[in-house]
C-alpha positions as CSV (number, residue, x, y, z in Angstrom):
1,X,0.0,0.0,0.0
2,X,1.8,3.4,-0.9
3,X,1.6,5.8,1.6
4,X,1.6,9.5,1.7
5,X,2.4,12.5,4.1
6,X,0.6,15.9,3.6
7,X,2.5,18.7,5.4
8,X,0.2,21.7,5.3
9,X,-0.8,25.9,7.3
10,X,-3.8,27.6,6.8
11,X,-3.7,31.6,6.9
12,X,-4.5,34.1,8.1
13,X,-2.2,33.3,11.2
14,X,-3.3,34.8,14.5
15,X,-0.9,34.8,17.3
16,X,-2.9,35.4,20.2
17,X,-5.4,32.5,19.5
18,X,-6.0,29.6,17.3
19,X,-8.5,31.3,14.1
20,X,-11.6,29.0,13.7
21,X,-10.4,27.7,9.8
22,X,-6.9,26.4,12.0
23,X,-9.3,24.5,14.6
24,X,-11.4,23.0,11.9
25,X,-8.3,21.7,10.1
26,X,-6.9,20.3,12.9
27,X,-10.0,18.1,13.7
28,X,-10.1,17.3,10.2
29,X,-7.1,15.6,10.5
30,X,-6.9,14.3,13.9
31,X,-10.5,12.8,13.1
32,X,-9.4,11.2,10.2
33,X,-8.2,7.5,9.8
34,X,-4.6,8.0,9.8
35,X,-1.8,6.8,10.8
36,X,0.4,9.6,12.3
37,X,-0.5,12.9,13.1
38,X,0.8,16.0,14.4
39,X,-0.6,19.4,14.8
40,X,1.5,22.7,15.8
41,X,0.7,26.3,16.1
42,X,3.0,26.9,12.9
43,X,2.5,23.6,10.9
44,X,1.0,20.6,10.5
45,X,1.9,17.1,9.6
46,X,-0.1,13.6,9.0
47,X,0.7,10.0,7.1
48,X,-0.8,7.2,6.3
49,X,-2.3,4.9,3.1
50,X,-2.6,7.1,-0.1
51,X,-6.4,6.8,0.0
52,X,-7.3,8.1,3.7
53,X,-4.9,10.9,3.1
54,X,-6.1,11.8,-0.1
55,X,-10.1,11.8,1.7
56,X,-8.6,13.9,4.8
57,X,-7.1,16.4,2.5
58,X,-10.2,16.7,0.6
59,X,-12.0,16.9,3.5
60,X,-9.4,19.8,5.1
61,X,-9.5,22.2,2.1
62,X,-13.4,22.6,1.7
63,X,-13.8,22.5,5.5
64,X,-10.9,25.6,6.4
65,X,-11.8,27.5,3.3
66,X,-15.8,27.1,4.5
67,X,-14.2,28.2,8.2
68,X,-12.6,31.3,6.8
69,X,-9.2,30.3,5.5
70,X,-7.4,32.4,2.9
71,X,-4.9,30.5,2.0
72,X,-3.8,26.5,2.5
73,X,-0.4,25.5,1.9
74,X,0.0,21.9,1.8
75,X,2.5,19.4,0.4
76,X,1.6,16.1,-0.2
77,X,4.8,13.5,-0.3
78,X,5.0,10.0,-1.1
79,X,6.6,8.0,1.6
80,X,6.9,4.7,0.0
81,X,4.6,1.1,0.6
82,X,4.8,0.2,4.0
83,X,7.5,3.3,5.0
84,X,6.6,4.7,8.6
């Protein structure tokens, strides 16, 4: 099974407190069926099979941009079958 890891920030940044499109995203992903996940105030970082990724990502984008996102940076990597 090939797996992926999506690095990805969503703007406008607010230093004082998390903005609502940032708390969406991060229960997007840490509700999502994957593997590894880990969520910091200046990035973000999950892995697992190609397929659950792909759905999370999906999922992240059209849930932040509904939240009030301006921008989402994200990079999407394969990590090889079976990598961890």
């Amino acid at each position: 099974m090939v797996r992926l890891r999506v690095e990805f920030t969503t703007e406008p940044f607010d230093l004082d407190e998390a903005p609502a499109h940032a708390v969406v995203a991060r229960e997007v992903i840490q509700s999502a069926e994957l593997d590894a996940v880990d969520v910091g105030p200046f990035g973000n970082t999950a892995e697992g099979g190609a397929d659950e990724v792909l759905t999370a990502v999906d999922a992240l984008l059209r849930e932040s941009l509904a939240a009030g996102a301006t921008r989402v940076s994200l990079q999407v990597n394969v990590i090889g079958e079976g990598e961890k």
